[in-house]
N, C-alpha and C positions, 0 to 999 in steps of 0.2 A: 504494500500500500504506500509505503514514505517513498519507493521508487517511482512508483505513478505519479504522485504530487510533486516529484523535482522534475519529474520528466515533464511534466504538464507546464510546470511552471517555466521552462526553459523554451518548452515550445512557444509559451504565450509572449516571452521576452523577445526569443527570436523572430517572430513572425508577426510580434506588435509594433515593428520596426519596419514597413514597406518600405523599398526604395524608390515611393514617390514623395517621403516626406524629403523635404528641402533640409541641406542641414542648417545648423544655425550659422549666420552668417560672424568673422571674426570682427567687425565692425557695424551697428546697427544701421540698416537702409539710411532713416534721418540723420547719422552723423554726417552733419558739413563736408565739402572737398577742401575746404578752405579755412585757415583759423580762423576763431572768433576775434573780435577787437578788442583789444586789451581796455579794461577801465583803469584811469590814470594815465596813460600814456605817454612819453613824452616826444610823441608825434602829435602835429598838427589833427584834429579831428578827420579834417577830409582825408587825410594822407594816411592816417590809422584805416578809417575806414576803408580806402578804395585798395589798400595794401592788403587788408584784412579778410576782406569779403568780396573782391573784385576777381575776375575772369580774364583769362588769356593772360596770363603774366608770363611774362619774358624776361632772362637776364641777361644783358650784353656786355661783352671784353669790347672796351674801347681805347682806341689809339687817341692817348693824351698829347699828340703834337700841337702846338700852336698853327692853326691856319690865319694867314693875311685874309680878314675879309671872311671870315669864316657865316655861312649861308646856314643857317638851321632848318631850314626845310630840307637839307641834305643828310644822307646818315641819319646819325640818333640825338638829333638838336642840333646837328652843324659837326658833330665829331665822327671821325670815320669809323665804321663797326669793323672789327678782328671777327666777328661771330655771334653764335647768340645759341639761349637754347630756350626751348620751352619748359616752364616746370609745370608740373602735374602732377606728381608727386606729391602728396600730403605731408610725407616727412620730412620732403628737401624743401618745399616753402616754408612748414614750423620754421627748421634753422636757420633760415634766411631770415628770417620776418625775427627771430626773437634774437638773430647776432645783429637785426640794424639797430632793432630798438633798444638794444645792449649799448649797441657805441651811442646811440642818440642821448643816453641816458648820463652816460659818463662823461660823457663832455663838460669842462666848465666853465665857457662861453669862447675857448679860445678858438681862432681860426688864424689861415695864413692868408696872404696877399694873390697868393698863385692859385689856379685853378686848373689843371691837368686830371678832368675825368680819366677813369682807366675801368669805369663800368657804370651801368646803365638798367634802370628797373623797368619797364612799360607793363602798365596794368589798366580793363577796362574796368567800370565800374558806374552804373547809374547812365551808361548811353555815353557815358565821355573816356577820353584817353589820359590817364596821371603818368606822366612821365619823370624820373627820380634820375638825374644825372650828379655820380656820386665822386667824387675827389676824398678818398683816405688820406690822403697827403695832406690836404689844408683843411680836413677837418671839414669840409663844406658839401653839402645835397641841396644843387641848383633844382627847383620842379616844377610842372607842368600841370595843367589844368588845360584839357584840347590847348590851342595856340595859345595860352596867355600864363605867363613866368609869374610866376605864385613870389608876392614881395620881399615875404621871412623866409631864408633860406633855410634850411636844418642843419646845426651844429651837429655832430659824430665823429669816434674818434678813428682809429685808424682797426681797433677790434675787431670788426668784421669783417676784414679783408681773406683772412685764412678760408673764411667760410665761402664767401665769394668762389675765390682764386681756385676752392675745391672742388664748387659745382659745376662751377665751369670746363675743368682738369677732366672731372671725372662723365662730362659731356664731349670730352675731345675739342672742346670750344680752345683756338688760341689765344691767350694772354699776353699782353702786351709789354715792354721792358717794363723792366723794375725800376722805379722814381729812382733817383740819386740821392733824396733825402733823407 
């Protein structure tokens, strides 16, 4: 008799089990593809948010030369692109998005006089284009709002460049020289 009830009982586990139930998924359907916005920030609201919860994000290795005359409607605001990658990724934009707001954070107002981007954010968000042209070297995130240069630049410090320089690396994206700084 105790062999029929294990027996029974194993049948009903194995067989209670069709493989049309779905398994469970490792991430719930409603979890975001994109971080949430951090409260506190010390990113500008629109730039939290469009960084946050914006669509199509792009990171670009950008050639910091000085152009004569430099056209921003060319390349990535006027600066020539080395490459670019898509993230999609949920784990490679966390790091991204919490090593900017790492150096945004550390910063303590200081900047440099030079301005030699050496990479570049584009993210949609709300129908418009935030574009984040970023200089580790002076400390300074020139940005965008579609065509028009957002007045408060964003202080950061040099922090997130590793994380950068890795996404990029590990997209086969090329990098541009090393500052002399």
């Amino acid at each position: 008799m105790r062999h029929l009830i294990l027996t029974s009982a194993l049948c009903i586990c194995v067989t209670g089990c069709t493989p049309s139930e779905e398994p469970i998924p490792a991430e719930a359907p409603d979890t975001p593809a994109v971080p949430a916005p951090v409260e506190n920030s010390p990113l500008p609201d629109a730039a939290e948010n469009a960084l946050s919860t914006g669509t199509d994000f792009v990171l670009f290795s950008l050639d910091p030369e000085e152009q004569e005359n430099r056209d921003e409607s060319v390349g990535f605001r006027g600066w020539k692109v080395l490459g670019s990658t898509q993230i999609q990724d949920h784990t490679t934009r966390t790091r991204l998005l919490t090593a900017f707001r790492s150096g945004a954070e550390e910063n303590d107002g200081s900047a440099a006089d030079c301005f030699d981007p050496r990479h570049g954010i584009r993210v949609k968000h709300d129908g418009k284009t935030f574009d984040f042209v970023i200089c580790f070297t002076c400390y300074s995130v020139v940005w965008y709002v579609d065509d028009k240069k957002e007045p408060d630049a964003i202080l950061i410090t040099d922090s997130p460049r590793g994380v950068f320089d890795g996404v990029l690396k590990a997209a086969k994206v090329p990098l541009p020289k090393p500052s002399s700084n």
